[in-house]
Structure formats: structure tokens, C-alpha cells
N, C-alpha and C positions, 0 to 999 in steps of 0.2 A: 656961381658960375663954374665953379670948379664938378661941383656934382654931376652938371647939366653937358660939360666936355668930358666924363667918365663916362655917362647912359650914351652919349653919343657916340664916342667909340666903342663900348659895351656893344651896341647895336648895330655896329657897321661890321665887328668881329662874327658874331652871329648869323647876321648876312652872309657873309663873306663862307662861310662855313658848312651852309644848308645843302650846299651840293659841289662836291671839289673831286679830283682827279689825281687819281696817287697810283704808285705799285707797291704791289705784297712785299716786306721784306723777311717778313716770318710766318708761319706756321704752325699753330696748334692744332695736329689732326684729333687730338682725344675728342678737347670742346666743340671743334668746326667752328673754329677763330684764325683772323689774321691778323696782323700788326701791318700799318699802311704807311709808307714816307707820302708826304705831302710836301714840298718844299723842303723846308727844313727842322719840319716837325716828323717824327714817328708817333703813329696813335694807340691808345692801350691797345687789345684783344679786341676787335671787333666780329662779329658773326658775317656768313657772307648769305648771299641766298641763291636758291638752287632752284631748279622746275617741279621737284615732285618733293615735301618735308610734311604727309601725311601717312595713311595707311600705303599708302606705295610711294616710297621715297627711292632716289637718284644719288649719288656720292659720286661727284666731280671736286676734288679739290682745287685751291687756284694754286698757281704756280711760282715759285718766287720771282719776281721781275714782271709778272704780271700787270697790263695795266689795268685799273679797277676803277670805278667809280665809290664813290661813298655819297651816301643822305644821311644826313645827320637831323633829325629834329629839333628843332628850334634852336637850329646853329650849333648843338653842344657835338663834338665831334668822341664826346663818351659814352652817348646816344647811340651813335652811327651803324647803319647797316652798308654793308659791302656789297656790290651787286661787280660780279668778276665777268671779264671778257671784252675787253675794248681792243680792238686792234691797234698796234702800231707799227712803225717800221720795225725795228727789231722781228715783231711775231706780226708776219702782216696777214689775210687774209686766204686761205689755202686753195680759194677757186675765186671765180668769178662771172659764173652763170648762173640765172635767177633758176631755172631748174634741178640745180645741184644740190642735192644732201650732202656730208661730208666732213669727217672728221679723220685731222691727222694728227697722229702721237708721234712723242724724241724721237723715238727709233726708228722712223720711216714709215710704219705702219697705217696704211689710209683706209678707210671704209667711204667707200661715195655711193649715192644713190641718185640715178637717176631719174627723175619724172616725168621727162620728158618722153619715155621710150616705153 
């Protein structure tokens, strides 16, 4: 009985694990790793993922306080890949028109594109 209430929680932590919602709270730019809070857990170095990591690669790092999503496979959250950029209050949304390109940096600095025009 005992084993059978350990696989059972065993498996509900796993679950529980395969796909969670944390922010960066550190950064490794050498590796392109972050360390993630999840509640009340920090996870080791995980890898984040980015649009272009072949012959033409993109460096966007995430940001501390970011919020991020993490997948972990088969629940183990030492697996996990980081996929950054979830809005929240804090960092909400910098436009709001489905035509808008748009990215803004700290220092005020915006690039938008519009396609509509």
C-alpha cells in the first residue's frame, strides 16, 4: 500500500510539473540558461528557446522578473525547456492592434511597424 501511495504521488508531482509558470530569477548569458522560481521552488540552469538557434541565429535574452513558461518532459523539471515572454501586469503588452509590429526596450526606445499602411 505504501509503494502504491508513493507511484501515486510520484505521478501527480510529474503531472503537476509537465508545464508550470515561473519568472527568471537569474541568468547565465555564457550557457543561455536561466534559473526559474515556480512557487517556492528555484530550478537549476534551464535553456530558454529563441526563434532563430541554427545557421542564422537571434540573441534575445529574458530578463530578470520575466514571466516564462517552462516544459519539462516527463514532469522532471531538470529536463525543462523555457520558452520566455508571457505578459503580465508588471510588463503588460506594449500595443494593442493586430496590425502592429513592435518592440520596446528599458530605456524608452520603440521600433513599431506598421502593416496596415
Amino acid at each position: 500500500m505504501l509503494e502504491s501511495n508513493f507511484a501515486i504521488s510520484e505521478l501527480q508531482r510529474k503531472l503537476a510539473n509537465i508545464v508550470r509558470i515561473g519568472l527568471v530569477k537569474e541568468v547565465d548569458y555564457e550557457k543561455a540558461k536561466v534559473r526559474v522560481k515556480i512557487g517556492d521552488i528555484v530550478t537549476d540552469y534551464l535553456p530558454w528557446t529563441t526563434s532563430k538557434a541554427g545557421k542564422d541565429r537571434d540573441w534575445s535574452p529574458p530578463d530578470i522578473d520575466e514571466q516564462v513558461l517552462v516544459l519539462s518532459p516527463l514532469g522532471e523539471l531538470s529536463l525543462g525547456i523555457v520558452l520566455p515572454g508571457i505578459y503580465q501586469e508588471k510588463y503588460p503588452a506594449p500595443e494593442n492592434k493586430k496590425e502592429i509590429n513592435s518592440i520596446k526596450f528599458q530605456d524608452g526606445t520603440k521600433f513599431t511597424y506598421d502593416k496596415g499602411k
